[in-house]
ZAVEX-436841 format. One record per residue: x, y negated, z of N, C-alpha, C in turn; residue in one letter; residue number from 1. Coordinates in steps of 0.05 Angstrom, whole numbers, plus 5000, padded with zeros to 4 digits. Layout:
<pts>
<pt n_c1="X" n_c2="Y" n_c3="Z" ca_c1="X" ca_c2="Y" ca_c3="Z" c_c1="X" c_c2="Y" c_c3="Z" code="A" pos="NUM"/>
...
</pts>
This chain:
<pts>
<pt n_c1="5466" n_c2="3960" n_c3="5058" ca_c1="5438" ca_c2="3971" ca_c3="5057" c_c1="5429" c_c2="3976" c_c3="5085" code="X" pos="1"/>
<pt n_c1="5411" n_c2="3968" n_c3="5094" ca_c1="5394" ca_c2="3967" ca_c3="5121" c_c1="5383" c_c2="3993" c_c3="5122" code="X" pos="2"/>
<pt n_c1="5381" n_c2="4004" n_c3="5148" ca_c1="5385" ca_c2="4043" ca_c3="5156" c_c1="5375" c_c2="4041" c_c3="5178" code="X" pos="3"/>
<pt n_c1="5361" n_c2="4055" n_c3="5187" ca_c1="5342" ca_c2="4062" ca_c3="5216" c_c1="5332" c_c2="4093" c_c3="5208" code="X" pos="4"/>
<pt n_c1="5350" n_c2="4114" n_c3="5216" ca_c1="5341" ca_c2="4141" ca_c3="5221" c_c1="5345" c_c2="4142" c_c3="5249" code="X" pos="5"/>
<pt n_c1="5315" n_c2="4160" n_c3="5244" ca_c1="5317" ca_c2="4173" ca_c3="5272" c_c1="5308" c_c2="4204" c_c3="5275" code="X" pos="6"/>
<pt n_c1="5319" n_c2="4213" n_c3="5298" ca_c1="5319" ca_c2="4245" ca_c3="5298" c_c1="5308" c_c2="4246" c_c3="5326" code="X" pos="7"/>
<pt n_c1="5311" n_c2="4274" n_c3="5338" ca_c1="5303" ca_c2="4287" ca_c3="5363" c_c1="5279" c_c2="4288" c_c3="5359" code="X" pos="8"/>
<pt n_c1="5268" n_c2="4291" n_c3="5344" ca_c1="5233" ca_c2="4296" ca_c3="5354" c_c1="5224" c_c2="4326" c_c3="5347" code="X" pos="9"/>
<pt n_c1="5205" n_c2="4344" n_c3="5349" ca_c1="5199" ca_c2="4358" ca_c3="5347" c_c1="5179" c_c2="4372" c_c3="5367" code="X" pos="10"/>
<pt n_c1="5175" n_c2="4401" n_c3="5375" ca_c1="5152" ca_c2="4418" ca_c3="5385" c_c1="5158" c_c2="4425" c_c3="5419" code="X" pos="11"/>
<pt n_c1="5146" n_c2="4412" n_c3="5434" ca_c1="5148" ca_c2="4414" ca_c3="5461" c_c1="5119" c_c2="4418" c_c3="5478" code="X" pos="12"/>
<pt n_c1="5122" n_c2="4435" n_c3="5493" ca_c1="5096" ca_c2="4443" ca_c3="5509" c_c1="5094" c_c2="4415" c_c3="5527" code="X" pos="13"/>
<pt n_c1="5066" n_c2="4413" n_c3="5537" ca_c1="5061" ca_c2="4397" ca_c3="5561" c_c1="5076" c_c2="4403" c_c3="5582" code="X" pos="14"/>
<pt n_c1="5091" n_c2="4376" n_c3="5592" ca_c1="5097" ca_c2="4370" ca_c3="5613" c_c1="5139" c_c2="4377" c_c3="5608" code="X" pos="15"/>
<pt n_c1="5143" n_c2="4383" n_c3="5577" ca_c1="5170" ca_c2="4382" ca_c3="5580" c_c1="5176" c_c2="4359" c_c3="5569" code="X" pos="16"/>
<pt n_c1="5204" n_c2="4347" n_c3="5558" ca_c1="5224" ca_c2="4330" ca_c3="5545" c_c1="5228" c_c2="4331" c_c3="5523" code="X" pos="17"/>
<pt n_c1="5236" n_c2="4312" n_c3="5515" ca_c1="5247" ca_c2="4299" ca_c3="5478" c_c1="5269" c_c2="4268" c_c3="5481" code="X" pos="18"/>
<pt n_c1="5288" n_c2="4273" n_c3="5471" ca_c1="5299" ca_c2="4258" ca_c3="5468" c_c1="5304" c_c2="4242" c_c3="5441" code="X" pos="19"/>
<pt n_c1="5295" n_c2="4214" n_c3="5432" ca_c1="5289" ca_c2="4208" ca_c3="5411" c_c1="5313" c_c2="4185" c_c3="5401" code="X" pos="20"/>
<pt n_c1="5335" n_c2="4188" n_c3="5382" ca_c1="5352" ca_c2="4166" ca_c3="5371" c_c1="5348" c_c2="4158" c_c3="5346" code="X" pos="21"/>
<pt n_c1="5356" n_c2="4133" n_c3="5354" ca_c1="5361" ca_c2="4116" ca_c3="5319" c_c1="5391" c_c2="4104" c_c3="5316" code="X" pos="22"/>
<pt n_c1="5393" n_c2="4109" n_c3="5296" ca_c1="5420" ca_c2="4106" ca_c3="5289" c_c1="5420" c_c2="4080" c_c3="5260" code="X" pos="23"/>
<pt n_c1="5425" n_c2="4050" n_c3="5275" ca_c1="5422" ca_c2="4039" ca_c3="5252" c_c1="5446" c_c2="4028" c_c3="5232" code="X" pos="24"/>
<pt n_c1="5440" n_c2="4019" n_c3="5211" ca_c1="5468" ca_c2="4007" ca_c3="5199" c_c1="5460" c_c2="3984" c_c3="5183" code="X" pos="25"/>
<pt n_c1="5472" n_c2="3966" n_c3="5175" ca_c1="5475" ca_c2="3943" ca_c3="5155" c_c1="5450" c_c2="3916" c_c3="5158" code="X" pos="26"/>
<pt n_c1="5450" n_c2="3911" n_c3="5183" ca_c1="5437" ca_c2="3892" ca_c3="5200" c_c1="5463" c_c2="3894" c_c3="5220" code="X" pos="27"/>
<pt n_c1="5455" n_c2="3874" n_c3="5237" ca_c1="5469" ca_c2="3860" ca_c3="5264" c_c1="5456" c_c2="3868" c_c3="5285" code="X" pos="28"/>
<pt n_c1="5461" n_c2="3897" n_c3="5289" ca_c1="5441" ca_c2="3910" ca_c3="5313" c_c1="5435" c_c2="3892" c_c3="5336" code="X" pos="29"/>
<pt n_c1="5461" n_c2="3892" n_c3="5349" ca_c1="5471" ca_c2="3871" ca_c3="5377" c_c1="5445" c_c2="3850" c_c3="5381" code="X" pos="30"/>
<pt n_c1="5438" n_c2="3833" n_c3="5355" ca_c1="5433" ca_c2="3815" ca_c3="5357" c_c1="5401" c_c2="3816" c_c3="5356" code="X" pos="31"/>
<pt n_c1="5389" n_c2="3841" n_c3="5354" ca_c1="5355" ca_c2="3847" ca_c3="5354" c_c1="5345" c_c2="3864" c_c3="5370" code="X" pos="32"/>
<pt n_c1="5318" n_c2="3855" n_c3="5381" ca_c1="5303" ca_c2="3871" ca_c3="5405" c_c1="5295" c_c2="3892" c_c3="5384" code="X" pos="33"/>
<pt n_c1="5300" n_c2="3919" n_c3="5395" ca_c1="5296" ca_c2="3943" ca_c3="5380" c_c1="5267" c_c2="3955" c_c3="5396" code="X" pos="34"/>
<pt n_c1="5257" n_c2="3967" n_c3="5390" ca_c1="5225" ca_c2="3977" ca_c3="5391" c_c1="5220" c_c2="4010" c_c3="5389" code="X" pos="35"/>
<pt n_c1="5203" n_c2="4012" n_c3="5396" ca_c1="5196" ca_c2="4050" ca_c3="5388" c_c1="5163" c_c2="4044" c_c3="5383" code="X" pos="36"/>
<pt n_c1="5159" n_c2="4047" n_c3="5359" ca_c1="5124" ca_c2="4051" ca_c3="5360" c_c1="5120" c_c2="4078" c_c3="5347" code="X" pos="37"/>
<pt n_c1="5098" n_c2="4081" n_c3="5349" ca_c1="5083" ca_c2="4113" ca_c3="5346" c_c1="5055" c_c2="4110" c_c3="5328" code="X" pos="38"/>
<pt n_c1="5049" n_c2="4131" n_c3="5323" ca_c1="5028" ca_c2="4116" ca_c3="5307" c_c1="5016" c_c2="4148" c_c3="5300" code="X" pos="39"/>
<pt n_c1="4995" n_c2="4156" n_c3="5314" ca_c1="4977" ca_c2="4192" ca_c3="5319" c_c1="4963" c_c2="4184" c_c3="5290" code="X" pos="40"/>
<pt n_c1="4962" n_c2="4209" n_c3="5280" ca_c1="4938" ca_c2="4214" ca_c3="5258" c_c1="4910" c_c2="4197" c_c3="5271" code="X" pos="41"/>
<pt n_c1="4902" n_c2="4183" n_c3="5242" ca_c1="4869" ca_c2="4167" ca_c3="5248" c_c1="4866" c_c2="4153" c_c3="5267" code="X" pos="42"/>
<pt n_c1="4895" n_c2="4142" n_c3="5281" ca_c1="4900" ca_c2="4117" ca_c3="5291" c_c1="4928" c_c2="4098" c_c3="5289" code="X" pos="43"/>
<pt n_c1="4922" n_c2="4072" n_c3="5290" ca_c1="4939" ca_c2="4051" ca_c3="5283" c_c1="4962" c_c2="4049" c_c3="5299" code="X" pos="44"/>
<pt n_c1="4981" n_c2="4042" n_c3="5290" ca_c1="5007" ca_c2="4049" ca_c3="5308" c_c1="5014" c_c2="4027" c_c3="5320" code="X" pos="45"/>
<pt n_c1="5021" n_c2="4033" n_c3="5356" ca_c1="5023" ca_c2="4018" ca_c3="5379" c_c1="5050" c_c2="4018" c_c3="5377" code="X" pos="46"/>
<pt n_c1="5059" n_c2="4001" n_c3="5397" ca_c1="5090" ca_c2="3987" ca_c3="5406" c_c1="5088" c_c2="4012" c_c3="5430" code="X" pos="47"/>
<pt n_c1="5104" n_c2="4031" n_c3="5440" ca_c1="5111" ca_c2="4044" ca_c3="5460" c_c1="5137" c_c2="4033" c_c3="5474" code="X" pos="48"/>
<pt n_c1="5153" n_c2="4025" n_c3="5471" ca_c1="5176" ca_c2="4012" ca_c3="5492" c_c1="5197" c_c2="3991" c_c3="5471" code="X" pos="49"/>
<pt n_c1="5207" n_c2="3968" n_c3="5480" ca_c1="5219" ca_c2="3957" ca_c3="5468" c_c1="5248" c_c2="3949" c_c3="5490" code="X" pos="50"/>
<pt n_c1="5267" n_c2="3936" n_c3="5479" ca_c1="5293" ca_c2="3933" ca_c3="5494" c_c1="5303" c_c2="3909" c_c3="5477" code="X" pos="51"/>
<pt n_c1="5318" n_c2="3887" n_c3="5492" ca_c1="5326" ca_c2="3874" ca_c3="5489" c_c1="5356" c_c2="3871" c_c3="5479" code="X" pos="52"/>
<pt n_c1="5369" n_c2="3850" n_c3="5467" ca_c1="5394" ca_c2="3857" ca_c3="5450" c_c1="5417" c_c2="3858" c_c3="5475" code="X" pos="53"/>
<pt n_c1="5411" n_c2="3851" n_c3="5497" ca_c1="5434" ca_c2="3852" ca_c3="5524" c_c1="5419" c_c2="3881" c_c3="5528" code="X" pos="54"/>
<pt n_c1="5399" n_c2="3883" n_c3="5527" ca_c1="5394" ca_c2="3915" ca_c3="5555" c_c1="5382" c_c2="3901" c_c3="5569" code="X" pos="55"/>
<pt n_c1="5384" n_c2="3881" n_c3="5573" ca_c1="5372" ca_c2="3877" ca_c3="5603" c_c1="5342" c_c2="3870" c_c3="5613" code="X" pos="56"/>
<pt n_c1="5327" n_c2="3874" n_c3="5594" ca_c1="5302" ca_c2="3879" ca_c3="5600" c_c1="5290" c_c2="3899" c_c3="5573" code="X" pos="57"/>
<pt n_c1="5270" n_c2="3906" n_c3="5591" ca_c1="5254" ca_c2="3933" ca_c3="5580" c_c1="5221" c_c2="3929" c_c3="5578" code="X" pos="58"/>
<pt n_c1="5204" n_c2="3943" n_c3="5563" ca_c1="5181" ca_c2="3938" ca_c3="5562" c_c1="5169" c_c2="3968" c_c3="5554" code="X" pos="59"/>
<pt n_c1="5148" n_c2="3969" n_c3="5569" ca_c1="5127" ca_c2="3996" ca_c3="5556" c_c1="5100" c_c2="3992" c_c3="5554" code="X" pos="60"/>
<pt n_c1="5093" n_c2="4004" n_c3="5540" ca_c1="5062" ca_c2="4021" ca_c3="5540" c_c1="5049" c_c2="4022" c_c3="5567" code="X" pos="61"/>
<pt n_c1="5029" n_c2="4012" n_c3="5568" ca_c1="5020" ca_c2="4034" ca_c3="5597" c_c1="5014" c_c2="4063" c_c3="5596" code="X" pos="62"/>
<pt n_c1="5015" n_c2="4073" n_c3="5582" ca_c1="5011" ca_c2="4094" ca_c3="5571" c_c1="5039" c_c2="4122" c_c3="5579" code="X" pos="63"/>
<pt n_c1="5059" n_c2="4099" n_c3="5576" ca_c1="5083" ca_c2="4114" ca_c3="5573" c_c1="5100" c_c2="4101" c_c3="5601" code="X" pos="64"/>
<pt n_c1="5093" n_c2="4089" n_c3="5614" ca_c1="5109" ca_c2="4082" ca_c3="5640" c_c1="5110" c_c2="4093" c_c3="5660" code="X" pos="65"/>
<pt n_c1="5133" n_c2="4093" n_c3="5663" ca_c1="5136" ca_c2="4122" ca_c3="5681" c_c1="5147" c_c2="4152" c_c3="5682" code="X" pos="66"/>
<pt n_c1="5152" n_c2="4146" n_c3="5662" ca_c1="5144" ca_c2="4172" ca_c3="5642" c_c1="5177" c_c2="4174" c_c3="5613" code="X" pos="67"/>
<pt n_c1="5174" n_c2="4146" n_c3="5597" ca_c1="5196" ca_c2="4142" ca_c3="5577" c_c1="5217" c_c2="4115" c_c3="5586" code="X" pos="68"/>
<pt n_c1="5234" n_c2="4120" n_c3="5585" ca_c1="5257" ca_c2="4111" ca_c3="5580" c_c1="5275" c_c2="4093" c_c3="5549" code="X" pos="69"/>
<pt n_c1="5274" n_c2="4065" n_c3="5544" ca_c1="5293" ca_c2="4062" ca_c3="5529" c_c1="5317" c_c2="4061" c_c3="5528" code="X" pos="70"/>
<pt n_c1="5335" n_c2="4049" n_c3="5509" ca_c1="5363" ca_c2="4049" ca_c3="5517" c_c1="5381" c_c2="4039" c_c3="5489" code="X" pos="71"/>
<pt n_c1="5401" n_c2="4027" n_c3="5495" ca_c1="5413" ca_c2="4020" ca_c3="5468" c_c1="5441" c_c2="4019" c_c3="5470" code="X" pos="72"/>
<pt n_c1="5458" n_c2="4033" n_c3="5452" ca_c1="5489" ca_c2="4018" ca_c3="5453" c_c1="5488" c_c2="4013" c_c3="5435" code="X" pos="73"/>
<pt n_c1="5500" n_c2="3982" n_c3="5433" ca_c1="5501" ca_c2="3963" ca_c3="5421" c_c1="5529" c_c2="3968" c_c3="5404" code="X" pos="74"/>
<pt n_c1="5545" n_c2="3981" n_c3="5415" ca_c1="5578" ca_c2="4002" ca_c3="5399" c_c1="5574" c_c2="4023" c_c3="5391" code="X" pos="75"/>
<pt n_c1="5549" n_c2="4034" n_c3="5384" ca_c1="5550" ca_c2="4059" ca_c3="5370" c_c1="5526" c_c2="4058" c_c3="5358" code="X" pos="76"/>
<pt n_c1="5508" n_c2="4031" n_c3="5358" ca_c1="5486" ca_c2="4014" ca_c3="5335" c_c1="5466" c_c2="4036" c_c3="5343" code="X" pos="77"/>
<pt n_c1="5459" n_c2="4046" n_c3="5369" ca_c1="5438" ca_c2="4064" ca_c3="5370" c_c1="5410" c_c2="4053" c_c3="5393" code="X" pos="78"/>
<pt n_c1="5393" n_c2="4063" n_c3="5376" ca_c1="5366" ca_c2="4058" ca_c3="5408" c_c1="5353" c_c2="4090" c_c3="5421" code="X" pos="79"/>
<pt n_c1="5356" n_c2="4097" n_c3="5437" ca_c1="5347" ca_c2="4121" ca_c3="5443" c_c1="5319" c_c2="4113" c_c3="5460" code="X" pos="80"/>
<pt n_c1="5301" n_c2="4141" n_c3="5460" ca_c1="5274" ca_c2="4134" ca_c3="5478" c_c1="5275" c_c2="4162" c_c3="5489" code="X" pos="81"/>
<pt n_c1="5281" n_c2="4166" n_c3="5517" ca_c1="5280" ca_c2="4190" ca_c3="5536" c_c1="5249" c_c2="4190" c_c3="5546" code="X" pos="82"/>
<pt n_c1="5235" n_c2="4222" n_c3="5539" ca_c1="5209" ca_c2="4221" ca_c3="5536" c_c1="5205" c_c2="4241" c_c3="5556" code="X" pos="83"/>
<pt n_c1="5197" n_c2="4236" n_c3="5583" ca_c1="5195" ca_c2="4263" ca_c3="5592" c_c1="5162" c_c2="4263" c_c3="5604" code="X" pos="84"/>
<pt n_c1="5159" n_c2="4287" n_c3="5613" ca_c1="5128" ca_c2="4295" ca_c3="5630" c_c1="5110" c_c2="4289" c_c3="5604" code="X" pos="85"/>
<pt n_c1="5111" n_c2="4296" n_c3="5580" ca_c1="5100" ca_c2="4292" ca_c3="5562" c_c1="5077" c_c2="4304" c_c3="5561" code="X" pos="86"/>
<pt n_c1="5055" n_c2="4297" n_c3="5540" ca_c1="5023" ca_c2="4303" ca_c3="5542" c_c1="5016" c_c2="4311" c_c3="5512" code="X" pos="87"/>
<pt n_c1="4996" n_c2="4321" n_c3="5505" ca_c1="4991" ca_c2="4326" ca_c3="5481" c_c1="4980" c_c2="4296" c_c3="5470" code="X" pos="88"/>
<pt n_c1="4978" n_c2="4275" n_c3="5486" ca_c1="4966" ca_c2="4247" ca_c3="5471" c_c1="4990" c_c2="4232" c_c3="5465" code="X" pos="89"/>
<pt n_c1="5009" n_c2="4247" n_c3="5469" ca_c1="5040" ca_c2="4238" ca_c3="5459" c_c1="5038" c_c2="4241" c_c3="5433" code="X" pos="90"/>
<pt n_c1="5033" n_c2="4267" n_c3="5422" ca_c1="5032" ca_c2="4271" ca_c3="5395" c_c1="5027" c_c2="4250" c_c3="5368" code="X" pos="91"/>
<pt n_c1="5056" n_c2="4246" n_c3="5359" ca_c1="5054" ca_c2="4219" ca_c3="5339" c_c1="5080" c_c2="4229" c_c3="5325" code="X" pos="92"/>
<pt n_c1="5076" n_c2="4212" n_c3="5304" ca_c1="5102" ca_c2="4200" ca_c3="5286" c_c1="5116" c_c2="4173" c_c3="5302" code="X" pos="93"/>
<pt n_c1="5144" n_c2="4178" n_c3="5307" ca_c1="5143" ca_c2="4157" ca_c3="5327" c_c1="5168" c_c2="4147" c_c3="5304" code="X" pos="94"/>
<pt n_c1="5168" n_c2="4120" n_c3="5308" ca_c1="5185" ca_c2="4095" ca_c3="5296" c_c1="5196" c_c2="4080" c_c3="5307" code="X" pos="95"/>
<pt n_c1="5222" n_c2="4088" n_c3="5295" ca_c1="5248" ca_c2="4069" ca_c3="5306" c_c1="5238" c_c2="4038" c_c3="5287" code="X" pos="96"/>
<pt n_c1="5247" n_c2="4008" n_c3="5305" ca_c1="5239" ca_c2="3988" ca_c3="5294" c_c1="5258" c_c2="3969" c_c3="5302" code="X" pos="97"/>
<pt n_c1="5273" n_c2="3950" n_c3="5285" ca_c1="5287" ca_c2="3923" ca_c3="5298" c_c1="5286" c_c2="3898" c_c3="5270" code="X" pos="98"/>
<pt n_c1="5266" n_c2="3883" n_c3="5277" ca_c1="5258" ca_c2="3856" ca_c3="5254" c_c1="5241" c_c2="3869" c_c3="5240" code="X" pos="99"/>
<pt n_c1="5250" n_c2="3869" n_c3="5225" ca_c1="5228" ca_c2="3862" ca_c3="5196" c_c1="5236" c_c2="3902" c_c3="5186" code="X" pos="100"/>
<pt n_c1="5259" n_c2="3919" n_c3="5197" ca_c1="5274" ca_c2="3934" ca_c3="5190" c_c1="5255" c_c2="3964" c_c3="5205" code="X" pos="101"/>
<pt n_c1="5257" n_c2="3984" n_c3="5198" ca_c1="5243" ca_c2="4013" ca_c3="5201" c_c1="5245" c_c2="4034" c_c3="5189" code="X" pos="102"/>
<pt n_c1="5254" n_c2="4056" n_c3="5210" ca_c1="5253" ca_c2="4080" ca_c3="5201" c_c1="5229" c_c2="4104" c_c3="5189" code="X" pos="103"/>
<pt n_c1="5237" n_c2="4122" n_c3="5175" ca_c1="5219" ca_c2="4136" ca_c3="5164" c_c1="5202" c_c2="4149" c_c3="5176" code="X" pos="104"/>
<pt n_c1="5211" n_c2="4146" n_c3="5222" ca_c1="5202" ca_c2="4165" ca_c3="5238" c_c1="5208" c_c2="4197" c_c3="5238" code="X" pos="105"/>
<pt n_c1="5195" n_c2="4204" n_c3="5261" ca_c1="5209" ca_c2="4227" ca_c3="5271" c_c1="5183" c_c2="4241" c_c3="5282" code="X" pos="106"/>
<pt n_c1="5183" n_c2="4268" n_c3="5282" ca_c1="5152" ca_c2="4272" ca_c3="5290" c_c1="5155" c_c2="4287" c_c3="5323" code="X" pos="107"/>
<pt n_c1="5134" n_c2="4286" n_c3="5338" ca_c1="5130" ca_c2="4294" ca_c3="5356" c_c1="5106" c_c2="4310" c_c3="5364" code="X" pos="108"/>
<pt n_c1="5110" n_c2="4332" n_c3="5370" ca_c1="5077" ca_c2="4339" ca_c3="5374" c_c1="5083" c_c2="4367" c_c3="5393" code="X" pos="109"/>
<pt n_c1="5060" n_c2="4350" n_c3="5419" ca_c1="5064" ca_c2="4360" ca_c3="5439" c_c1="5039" c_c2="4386" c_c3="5442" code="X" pos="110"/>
<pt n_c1="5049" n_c2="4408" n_c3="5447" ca_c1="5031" ca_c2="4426" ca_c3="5442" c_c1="5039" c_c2="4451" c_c3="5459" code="X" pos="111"/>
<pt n_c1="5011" n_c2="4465" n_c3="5474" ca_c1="5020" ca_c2="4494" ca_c3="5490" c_c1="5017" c_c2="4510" c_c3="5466" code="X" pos="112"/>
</pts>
């Protein structure tokens, strides 16, 4: 059965950190570019950073560059997204993604 949870999200003032994982199972992680999209109330949900099945290349948002971090081990079937200097336009349901495969999300909401 195909699994994409993800955790770390929660209530952070402007300008701190979140650290966001997915932990997948019953797919061939290794072998898929894994993704983080987000998706704010009363808007459609964007691609924020993606990673490749080596690591070795990365992609973001302009939104978020600079700023987030992906990352994957490929031996412990995980994608993490290191979120720092965060903004209240961060504020989303953010989604772990690899193929056709997705998590239930994790919420984020950045607030003084």
């Amino acid at each position: 059965q195909v699994q994409l949870v993800e955790s770390g999200g929660g209530l952070v003032q402007p300008g701190g950190s979140l650290r966001l994982s997915c932990v997948a199972s019953g797919f061939p992680f290794g072998n898929y570019v894994m993704r983080w999209y987000r998706q704010a109330p009363g808007k459609e949900r964007e691609l924020v950073a993606s990673v490749s099945p080596g690591a070795d290349i990365t992609t973001y948002a302009d939104s978020v560059k600079g700023r987030f971090t992906i990352s994957r081990d490929n031996v412990q079937d995980t994608v993490s997204l290191q979120m720092n200097s965060l903004k209240p336009e961060d504020t989303a349901l953010y989604f772990c993604n690899g193929g056709s495969h997705w998590g239930r999300g994790t919420q984020v909401t950045v607030s003084s």
